[in-house]
Each structure stands twice: as C-alpha cells, then as structure tokens.
C-alpha positions as CSV (number, residue, x, y, z in Angstrom):
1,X,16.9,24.5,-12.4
2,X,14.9,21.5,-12.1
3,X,11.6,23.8,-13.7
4,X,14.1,24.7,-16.8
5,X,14.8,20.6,-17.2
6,X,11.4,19.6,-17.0
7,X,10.5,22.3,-19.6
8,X,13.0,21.1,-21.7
9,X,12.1,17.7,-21.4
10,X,8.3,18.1,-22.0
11,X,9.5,19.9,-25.2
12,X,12.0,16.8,-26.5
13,X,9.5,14.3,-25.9
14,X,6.8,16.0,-27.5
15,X,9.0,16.9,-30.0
16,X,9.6,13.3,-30.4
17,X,6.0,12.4,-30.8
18,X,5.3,14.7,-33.5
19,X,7.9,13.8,-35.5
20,X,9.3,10.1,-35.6
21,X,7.5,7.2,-36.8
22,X,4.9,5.9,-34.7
23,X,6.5,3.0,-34.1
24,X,8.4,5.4,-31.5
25,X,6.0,6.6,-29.5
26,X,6.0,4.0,-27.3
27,X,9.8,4.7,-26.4
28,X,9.2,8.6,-26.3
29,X,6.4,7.8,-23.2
30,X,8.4,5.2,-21.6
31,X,11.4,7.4,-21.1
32,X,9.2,10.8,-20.0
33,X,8.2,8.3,-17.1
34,X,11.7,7.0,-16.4
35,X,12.8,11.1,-16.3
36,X,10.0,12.2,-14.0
37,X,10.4,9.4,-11.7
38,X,14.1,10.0,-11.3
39,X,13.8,13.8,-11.1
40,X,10.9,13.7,-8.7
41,X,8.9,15.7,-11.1
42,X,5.7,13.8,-10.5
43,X,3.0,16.4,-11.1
44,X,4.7,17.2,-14.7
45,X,4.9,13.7,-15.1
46,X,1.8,13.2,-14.5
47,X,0.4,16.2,-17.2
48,X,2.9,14.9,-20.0
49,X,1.9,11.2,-20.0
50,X,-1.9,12.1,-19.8
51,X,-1.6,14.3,-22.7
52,X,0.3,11.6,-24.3
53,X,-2.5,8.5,-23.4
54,X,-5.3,11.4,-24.4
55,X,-3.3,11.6,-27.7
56,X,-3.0,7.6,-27.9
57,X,-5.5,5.7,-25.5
58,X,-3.8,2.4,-26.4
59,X,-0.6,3.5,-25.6
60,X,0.2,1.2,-23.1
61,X,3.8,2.9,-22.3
62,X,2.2,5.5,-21.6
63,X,-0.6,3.9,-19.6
64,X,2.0,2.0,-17.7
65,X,4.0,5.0,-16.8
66,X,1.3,7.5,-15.6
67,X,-0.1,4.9,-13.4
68,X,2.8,4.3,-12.1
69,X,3.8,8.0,-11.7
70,X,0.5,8.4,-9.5
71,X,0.9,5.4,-7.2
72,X,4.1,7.0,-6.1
73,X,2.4,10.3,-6.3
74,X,-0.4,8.9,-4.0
75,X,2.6,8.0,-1.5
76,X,4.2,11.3,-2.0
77,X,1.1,13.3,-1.1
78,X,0.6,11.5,1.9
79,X,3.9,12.3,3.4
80,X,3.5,15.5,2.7
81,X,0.9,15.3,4.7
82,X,2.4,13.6,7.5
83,X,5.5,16.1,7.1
84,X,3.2,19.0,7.8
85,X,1.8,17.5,10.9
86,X,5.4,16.8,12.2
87,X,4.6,12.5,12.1
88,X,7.5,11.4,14.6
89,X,7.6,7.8,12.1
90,X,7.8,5.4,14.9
91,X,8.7,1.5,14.6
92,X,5.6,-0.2,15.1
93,X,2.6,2.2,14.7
94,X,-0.4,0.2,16.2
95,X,-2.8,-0.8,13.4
96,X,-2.4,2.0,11.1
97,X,0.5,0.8,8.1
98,X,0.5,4.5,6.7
99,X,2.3,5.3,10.0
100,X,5.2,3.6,9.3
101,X,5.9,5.8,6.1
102,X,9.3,7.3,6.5
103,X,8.4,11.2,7.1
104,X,11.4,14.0,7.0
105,X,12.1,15.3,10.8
106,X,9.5,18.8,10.3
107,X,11.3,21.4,13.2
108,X,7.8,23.5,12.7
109,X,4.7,21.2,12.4
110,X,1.4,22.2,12.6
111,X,-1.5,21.2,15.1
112,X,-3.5,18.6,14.2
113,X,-6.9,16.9,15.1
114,X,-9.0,13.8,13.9
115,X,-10.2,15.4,11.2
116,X,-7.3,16.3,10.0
117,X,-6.0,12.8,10.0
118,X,-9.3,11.4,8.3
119,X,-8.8,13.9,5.3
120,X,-5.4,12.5,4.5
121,X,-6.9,8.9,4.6
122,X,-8.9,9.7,2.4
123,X,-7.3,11.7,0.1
124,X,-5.0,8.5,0.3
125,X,-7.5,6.1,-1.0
126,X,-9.0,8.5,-3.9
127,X,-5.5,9.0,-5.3
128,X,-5.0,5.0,-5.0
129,X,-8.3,4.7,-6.5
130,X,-6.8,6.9,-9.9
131,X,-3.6,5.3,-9.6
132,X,-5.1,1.5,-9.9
133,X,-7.8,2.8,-12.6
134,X,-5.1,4.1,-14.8
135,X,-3.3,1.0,-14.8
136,X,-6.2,-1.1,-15.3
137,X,-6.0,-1.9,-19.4
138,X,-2.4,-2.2,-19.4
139,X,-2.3,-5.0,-22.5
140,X,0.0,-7.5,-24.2
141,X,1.9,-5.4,-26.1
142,X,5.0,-6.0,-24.7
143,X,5.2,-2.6,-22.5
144,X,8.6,-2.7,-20.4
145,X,8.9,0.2,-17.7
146,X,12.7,0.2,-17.3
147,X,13.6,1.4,-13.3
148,X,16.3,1.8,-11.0
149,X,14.0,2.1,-8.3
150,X,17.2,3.3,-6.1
151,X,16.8,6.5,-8.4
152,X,13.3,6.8,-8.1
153,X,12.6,10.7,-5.7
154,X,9.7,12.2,-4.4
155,X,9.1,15.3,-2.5
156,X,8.1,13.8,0.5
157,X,8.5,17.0,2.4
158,X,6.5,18.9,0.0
159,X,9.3,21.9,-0.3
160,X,9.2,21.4,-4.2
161,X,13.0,20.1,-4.2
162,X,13.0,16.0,-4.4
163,X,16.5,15.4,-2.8
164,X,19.0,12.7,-2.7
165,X,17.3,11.5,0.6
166,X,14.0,11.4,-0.7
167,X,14.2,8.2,-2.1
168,X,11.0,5.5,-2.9
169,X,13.5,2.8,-2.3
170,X,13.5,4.1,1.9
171,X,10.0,3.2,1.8
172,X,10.6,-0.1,-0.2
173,X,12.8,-0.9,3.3
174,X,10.6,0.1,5.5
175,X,7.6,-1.9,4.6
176,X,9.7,-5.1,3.7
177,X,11.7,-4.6,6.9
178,X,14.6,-5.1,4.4
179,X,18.1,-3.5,5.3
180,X,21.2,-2.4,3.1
181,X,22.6,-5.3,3.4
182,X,19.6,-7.6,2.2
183,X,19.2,-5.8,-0.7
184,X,20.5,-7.0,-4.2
185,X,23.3,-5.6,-6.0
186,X,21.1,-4.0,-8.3
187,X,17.6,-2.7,-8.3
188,X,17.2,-2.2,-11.7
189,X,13.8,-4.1,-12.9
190,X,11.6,-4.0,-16.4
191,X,8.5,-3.9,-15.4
192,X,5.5,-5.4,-17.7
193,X,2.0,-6.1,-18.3
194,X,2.1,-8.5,-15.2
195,X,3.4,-5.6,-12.8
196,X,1.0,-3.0,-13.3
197,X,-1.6,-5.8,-12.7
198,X,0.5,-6.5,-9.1
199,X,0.6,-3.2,-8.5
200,X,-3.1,-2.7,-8.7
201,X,-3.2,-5.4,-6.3
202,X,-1.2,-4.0,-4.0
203,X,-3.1,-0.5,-4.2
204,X,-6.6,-2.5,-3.3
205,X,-4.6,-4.0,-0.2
206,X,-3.9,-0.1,0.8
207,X,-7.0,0.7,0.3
208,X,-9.2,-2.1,2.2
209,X,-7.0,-0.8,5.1
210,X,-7.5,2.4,4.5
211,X,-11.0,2.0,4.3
212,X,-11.6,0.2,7.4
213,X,-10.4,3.2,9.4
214,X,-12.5,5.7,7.1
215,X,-15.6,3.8,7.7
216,X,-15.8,4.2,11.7
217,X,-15.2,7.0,13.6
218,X,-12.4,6.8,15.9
219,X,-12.0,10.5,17.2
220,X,-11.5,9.0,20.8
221,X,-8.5,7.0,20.1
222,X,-7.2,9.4,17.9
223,X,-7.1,12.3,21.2
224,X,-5.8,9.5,23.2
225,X,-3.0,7.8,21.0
226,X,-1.7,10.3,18.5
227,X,-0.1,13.0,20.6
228,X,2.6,9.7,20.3
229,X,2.8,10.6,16.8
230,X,2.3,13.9,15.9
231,X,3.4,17.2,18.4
232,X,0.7,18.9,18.6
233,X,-2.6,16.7,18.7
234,X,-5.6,19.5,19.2
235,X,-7.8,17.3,21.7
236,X,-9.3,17.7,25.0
237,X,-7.4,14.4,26.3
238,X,-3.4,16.1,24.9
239,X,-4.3,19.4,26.2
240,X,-4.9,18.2,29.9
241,X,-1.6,16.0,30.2
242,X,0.7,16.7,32.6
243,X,4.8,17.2,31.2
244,X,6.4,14.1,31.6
245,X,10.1,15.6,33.3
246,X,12.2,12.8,33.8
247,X,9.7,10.7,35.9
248,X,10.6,7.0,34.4
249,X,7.1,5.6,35.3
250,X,5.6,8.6,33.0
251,X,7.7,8.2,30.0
252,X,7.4,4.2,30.4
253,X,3.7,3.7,31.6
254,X,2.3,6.6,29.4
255,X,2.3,5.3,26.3
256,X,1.4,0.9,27.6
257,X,-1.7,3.0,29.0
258,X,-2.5,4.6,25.3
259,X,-2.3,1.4,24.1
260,X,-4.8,0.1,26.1
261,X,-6.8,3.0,25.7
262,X,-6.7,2.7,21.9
263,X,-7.4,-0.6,21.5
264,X,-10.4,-0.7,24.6
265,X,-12.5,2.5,22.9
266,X,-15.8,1.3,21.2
267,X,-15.6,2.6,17.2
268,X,-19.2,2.9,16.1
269,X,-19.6,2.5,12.5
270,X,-20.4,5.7,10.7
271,X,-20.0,5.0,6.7
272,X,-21.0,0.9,6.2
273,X,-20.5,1.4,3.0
274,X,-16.6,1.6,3.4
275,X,-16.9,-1.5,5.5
276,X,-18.7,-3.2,2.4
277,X,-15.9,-1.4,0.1
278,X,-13.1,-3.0,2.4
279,X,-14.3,-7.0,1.6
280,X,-14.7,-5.7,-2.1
281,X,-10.8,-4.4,-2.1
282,X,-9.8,-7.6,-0.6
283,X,-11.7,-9.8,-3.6
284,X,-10.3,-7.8,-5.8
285,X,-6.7,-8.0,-4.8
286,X,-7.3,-11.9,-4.9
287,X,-8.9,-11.4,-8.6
288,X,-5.8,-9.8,-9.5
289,X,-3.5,-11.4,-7.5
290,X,-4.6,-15.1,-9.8
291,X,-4.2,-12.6,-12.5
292,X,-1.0,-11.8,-12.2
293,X,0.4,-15.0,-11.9
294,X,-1.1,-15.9,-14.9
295,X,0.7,-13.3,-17.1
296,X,3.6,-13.8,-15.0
297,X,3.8,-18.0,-15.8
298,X,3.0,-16.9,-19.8
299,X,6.1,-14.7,-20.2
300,X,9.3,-16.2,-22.3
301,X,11.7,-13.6,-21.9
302,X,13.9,-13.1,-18.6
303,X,14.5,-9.9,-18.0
304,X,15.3,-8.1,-15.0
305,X,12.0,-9.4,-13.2
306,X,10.2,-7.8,-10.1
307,X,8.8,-11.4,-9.3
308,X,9.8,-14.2,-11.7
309,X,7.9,-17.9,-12.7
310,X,10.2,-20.8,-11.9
311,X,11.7,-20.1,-15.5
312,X,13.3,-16.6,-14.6
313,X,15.5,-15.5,-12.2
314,X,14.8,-13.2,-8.8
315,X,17.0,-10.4,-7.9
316,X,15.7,-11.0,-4.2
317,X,17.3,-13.9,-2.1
318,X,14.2,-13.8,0.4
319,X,12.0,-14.1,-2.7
320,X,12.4,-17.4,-4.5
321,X,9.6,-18.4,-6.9
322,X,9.1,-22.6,-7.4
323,X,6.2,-24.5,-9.0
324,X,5.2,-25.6,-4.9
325,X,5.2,-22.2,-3.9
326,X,2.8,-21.0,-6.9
327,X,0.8,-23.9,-6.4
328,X,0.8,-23.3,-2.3
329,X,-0.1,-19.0,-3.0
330,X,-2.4,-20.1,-5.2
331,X,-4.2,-22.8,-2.0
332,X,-3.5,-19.5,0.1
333,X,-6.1,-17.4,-2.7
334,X,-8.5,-19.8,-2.9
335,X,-9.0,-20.9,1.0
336,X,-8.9,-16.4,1.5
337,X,-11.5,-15.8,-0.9
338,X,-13.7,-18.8,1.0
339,X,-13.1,-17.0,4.1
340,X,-13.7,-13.4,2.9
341,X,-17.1,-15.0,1.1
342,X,-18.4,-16.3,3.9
343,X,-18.6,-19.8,2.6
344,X,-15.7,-20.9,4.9
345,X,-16.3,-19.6,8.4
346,X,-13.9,-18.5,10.8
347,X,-13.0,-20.2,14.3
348,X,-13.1,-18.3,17.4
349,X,-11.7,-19.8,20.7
350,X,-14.6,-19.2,22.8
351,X,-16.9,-20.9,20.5
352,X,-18.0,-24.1,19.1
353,X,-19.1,-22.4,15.8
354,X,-17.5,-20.1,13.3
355,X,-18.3,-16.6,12.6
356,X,-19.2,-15.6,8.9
357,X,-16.4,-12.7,7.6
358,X,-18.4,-11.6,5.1
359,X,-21.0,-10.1,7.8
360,X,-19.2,-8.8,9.5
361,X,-18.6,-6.4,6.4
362,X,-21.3,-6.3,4.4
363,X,-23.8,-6.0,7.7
364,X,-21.1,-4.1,10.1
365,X,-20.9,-3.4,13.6
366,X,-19.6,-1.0,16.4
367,X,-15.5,-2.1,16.3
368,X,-14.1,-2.8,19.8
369,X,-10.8,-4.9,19.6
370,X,-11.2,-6.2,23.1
371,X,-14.6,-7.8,22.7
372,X,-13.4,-9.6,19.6
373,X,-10.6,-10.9,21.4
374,X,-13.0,-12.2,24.3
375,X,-15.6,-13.1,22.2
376,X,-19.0,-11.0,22.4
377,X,-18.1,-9.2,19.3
378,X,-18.0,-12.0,17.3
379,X,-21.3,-13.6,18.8
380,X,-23.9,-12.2,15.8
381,X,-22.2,-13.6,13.5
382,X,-21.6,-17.1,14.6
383,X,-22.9,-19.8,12.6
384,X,-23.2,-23.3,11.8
385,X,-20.8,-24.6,8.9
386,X,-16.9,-25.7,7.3
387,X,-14.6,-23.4,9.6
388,X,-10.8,-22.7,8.0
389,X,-8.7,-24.6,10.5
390,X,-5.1,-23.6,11.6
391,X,-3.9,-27.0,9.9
392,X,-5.3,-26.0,6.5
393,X,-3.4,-22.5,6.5
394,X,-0.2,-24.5,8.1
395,X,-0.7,-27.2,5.6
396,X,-0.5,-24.3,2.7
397,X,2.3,-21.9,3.9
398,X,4.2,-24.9,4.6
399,X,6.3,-24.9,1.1
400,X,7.3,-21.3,2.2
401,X,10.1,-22.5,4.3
402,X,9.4,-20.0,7.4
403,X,9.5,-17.2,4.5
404,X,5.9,-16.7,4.1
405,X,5.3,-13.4,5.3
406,X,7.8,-11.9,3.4
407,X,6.8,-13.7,0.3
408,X,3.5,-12.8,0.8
409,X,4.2,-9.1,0.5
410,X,6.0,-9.8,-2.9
411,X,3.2,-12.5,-4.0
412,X,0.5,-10.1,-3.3
C-alpha cells in the first residue's frame, strides 16, 4: 500500500513540475518532502527531490527538503543498525551519544564484534557528511519547510513498514531529555534558510564525536563493555563470562567493573587524520553556529520558529531567546573557538600551565581517560600562556539562568 502511494505521489508531483508555471515548483518540492517525511518513505524521498534539484540546482525547496530527508535518513540507517544487533538502548551509554538512540526491542539480533560497530560509525558520519553538503547553498529565497515533526516516521527497524511508533520526535526526547509533558502544544515549525544552516551545525557536532571514536582503535573496550549493550558481543572477554544467576554482587559489581575497564584501556591512535577532522568539525559548527544567528537576527516575519531572535516567539518554555543570551552564546563561540585554536590554553589541576587543545588534535596521542584525569596525558602538551578560567565560562553562561545546557543543544 504504502509502494502504490509513493508511486502515485512521485507521479503528481512530477506531474506538477511539468506542467504549472514555474513559479510552482518550489511548492511542488516542498510538499514531496513534507509526504516522504510523514510516510517514512525516505529512500523515495530521497530519489524524487534529487531528480527535482538535478532538474533545478537553485531550487532551494528542494535543496532544503532532500537535506533534510537524509539527516533523518542518516539517523534511520543507523538504527537499523543498532536494531539488527539487538542495541538494549540504555539511559546513560558511557561516552558514546549514538547509544542513546531509541532502538525497537529485536527478539532475534545478530552477533556482533568491533568491527561491526566501527562500520556503522562510519557509515554514520559519511551519510552526515551528504546530509550537511546537500544543505550547504540553501539561499535567501525565502524557502519555508513546513513540519509537524510529531508526524515525521522512519523505519528505524529496517522491516520496510515506518509505523506509528517510529516517530523522529522519540528521538527529539531522548537527546533533549524532554518528556510529554515539557513538550509544546504543537510541534508544527517552518523551517528556513537559518535552519538548514543549524542543522548543518548540528550534523558537524555528530560528526566530531563520531570521529573521535573512528580515529582510535578501541577493540578492547569494546569486548569488555558492549556485551552491556548488545546480546551477543563475539569477543574473547563475553565468551569466557560466567552466567550471572541471581548472585546480586554479579549483576551489581559486573557492570561498575566494565566501567572501570572501559575507561582504564589505553586507545592508541590509528587514523590521526580523524583526530585532525574532529577540531575541523568543531570550527565549523562554531562557523555556522555565528552563521545562523545571523540569518536568524535578519528575519522579519514570525512564523512558527525552531529558534527565534528576541523579535519572534518560541514554541519551547526551556528555550527563551533575549538580546543577553545572544550576546552571552555568542562570548561562549568566541572564548570555544580560542580554546579549540590553541590560542587560549586549557587548565589542568595538576599543573601550573595550560595544555594546547589544538595538539592534542592535530599532533594526537594514545587516548587513556585515566591519565588525563591524573595528569600524564596532558603533560606534552602543556605550555606557557592565557588559560580559559572557570570564571570566564561562569561569567558567560551566567545570563542562561541554570538553563544553559539545554539551551546549548538548541543554540548549537
């Protein structure tokens, strides 16, 4: 059934292309996206607004809508992923965010090992990549992407069937930490030029996090940490443990001594130039993120915003936008980018001088959390200079009002 629609709706809208005035060619994209992203049809989605931006490079509708369609589609092919491998989504998921993606219950996963794993990372940072490219040159011609993002399905289970509980907005709440009840009354949003530049921002934050993990190798961790995720971890380490019965020290002290062994095991750096690519994300979501607020503070209109100037009006409670809160975001950019540069160095408690951030990417070592938090890690890269102080980052978030990590995720 849902074939026969999107048949039908490839044929209206091309239909529509051919033979209206241009002037509606724009409208004829912008609602193939709306349908696709509401049906879950993401992969015809995807082939009818290419063939429509092919037709039209400077269709920015369409631009606006296929980028859009693949950031989701980036998200949906990684839970598919995660679906095979039977992810048991838990609530806090160490240091890897694409953990927390909310995965269907799979009553048949298959094995998994560490490569595997690494695979879908980076499969999830090449279809990021295409996702923020095809968004790039998004322009002013007043391109509105009208969604009800409590409509918007994927097929997160990969069964070819986007149901009613495949929803984007589940993973809206999971990575806000947002529940039903802190949600507005409606979710319905017209996103413009100066979204699809956030959103690009937000996919270089994915990726720079992504990336960190793809440039070292890990395997150990992985054998020692992941049976807590996924059923059936193929490792030496999995296949020697011992069924836990009902033994409460086992079930409680197994996983505290997972933890420590995740976070103790050396990870030597195989691929620097991922490491290099991570500081290079993180300048670029700072790029975009003074871009955005740009296009955002040169908008007139007021209408149904995803994040508003002073002038407009938020649909989010948790997400008020004031001149002092631009002005502070834009302190918290500036004093980031000195950090991530190098030119600002960053204080360690063990030491008199800072360490230079900007080495430690561009000219990377083995990764061992423990010695970072002692101190040795941090040793070749101390150096003599200004150090960002906890007073200067206090002094900024300050006109946040205790808010400033969820505003943050929204700022971007």
């Amino acid at each position: 059934m849902i074939k026969c629609l999107v048949r039908w709706r490839q044929w209206l809208v091309a239909a529509a292309v051919v033979c209206v005035a241009p002037a509606y060619a724009d409208e004829a994209a912008n609602q193939a996206a709306v349908f696709h992203l509401e049906a879950g049809t993401l992969s015809a989605g995807d082939a009818e607004l290419a063939a429509i931006l092919g037709a039209d490079p400077a269709n920015d509708d369409a631009r606006m809508g296929l980028g859009t369609i693949r950031f989701i589609k980036a998200i949906e092919t990684l839970s598919q992923g995660l679906y095979r491998y039977g992810l048991q989504s838990p609530q806090r998921s160490m240091m890897v965010p694409v953990l927390r993606l909310p995965v269907p219950v799979n009553p048949d996963p298959e094995p998994i090992d560490y490569d595997d794993f690494h695979a879908l990372i980076d499969r999830f940072v090449q279809d990021l990549a295409m996702a923020e490219s095809t968004l790039d040159g998004v322009g002013d011609s007043g391109v509105k992407l009208r969604l009800d993002l409590t409509a918007l399905r994927y097929d997160a289970n990969g069964d070819g069937i986007p149901a009613d509980d495949e929803r984007f907005i589940a993973v809206l709440q999971r990575v806000t930490g947002m529940r039903d009840e802190d949600m507005p009354g409606t979710l319905v949003f017209a996103f413009d030029k100066a979204d699809a530049i956030w959103l690009r921002g937000y996919s270089n934050v994915l990726m720079a996090f992504s990336q960190f993990w793809l440039a070292h190798d890990w395997r150990e961790s992985f054998d020692v940490a992941f049976p807590h995720f996924f059923p059936e971890v193929e490792s030496p380490f999995a296949a020697a443990l011992a069924e836990p019965g009902s033994d409460p020290m086992y079930t409680e002290g197994a996983p505290l001594a997972d933890m420590i062994s995740f976070i103790h095991i050396r990870w030597q750096v195989t691929e620097p130039e991922r490491m290099a690519a991570v500081r290079q994300h993180i300048k670029r979501m700072i790029a975009l993120s003074r871009e955005n607020w740009l296009a955002i503070e040169a908008e007139t209109d007021d209408d149904r915003e995803w994040l508003p100037s002073p002038r407009q009006t938020s649909a989010f409670a948790s997400a008020q936008v004031d001149a002092e809160r631009i002005a502070a975001w834009r302190a918290v950019l500036d004093e980031a980018e000195a950090v991530i540069d190098g030119e600002k160095l960053v204080p360690h408690w063990r030491f008199r001088q800072g360490f230079n951030l900007a080495k430690v990417f561009d000219a990377p070592r083995a990764f061992d959390l423990v010695l970072w938090l002692t101190g040795p890690a941090a040793l070749p890269f101390l150096e003599d200079g200004p150090v960002t102080t906890a007073g200067d980052w206090e002094a900024m978030i300050g006109a946040f009002g205790g808010s400033f990590g969820v505003s943050a995720i929204w700022y971007n």
